[in-house]
N, C-alpha and C positions, 0 to 999 in steps of 0.2 A: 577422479570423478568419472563414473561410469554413464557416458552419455551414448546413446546408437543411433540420434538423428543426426546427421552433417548441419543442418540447420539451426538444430540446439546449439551445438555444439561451436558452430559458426556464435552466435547471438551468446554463449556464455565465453568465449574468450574476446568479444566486442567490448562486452561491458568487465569483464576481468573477474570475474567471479570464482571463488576458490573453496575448498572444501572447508574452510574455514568459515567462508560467510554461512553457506549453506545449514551448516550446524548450529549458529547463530539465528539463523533465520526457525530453524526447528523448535530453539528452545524456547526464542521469544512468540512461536503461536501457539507452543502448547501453554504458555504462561497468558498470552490475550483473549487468545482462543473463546475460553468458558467465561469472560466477560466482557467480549467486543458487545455484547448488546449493551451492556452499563455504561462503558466506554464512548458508545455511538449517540445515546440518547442527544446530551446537552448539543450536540452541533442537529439532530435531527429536530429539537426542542426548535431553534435557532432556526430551520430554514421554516418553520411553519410560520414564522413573522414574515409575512410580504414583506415589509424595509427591508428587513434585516437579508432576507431572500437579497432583496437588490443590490441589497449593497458588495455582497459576493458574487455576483453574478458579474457584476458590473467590473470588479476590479480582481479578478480572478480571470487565471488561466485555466489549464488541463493543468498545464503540467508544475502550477503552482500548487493544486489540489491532490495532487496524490502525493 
């Protein structure tokens, strides 16, 4: 893996990352990619309900959400 920031570089062997994910990672955005917008609707549908808003807000983290 051709990294040139020390920082990067630091933060991709933190988390263990290999050339392997990376290419995984490529082929699942070129495959989401042209319908993240289809994909995103129903949870976007979803927060335009104030409850339903609250209820995720309420019992949700950050880092339960990504």
């Amino acid at each position: 893996m051709d990294v040139s920031s020390e920082q990067v570089k630091l933060q991709v062997n933190i988390i263990d990352l290999t050339e392997y994910d990376l290419k995984l990672i490529n082929i699942l955005e070129r495959q989401l990619n042209p319908r993240s917008r289809e994909l995103l609707m129903p949870f976007i549908k979803i927060l335009q309900v104030p409850e339903l808003k609250g209820i995720i807000t309420v019992h949700s983290t950050v880092g339960r959400k990504r």
